[in-house]
N, C-alpha and C positions, 0 to 999 in steps of 0.2 A: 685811465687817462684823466678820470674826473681829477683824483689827488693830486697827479702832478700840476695842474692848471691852475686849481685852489693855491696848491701851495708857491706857486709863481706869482700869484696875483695879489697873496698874504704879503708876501716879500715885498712887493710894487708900493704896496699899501703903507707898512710898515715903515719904508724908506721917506716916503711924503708925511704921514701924519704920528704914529710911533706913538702908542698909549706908555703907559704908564704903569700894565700889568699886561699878563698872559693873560689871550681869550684863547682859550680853546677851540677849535674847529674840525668838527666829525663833519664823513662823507657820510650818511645813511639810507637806506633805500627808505623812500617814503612813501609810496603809493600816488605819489600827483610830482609836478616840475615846478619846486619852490624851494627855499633858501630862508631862512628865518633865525632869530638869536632868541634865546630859552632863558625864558628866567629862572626857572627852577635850577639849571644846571649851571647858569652865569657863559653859555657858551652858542657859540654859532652851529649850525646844521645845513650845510652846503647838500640837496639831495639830489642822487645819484641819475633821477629822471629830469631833473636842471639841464643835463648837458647835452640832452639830444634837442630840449626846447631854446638853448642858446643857439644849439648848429643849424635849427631850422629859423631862427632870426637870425643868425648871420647869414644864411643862404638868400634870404629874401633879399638883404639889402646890398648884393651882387648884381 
């Protein structure tokens, strides 16, 4: 489910501001609910414990 969202939200994203080159963006499991871009790899890191921490702030604000 993560992927699919990510990649709905790249789309969203894309459509308003639209770079100027390919960012790359992995799902990966990371050991904590964070989301960060890598210099080393020039790419985004959307992680896999993100999405239970987004669904517990969006339940809050129900």
């Amino acid at each position: 489910m993560t992927a699919d969202v990510i990649t709905n939200e790249i789309e969203a994203l894309n459509a308003d501001i639209g770079l100027d080159y390919t960012l790359p963006v992995s799902v990966e499991t990371c050991g904590e609910a964070n989301a960060y871009y890598s210099c080393e790899t020039k790419s985004m890191v959307m992680c896999v414990e993100f999405e239970e921490f987004l669904g517990n702030m969006y339940d809050l604000l129900q």
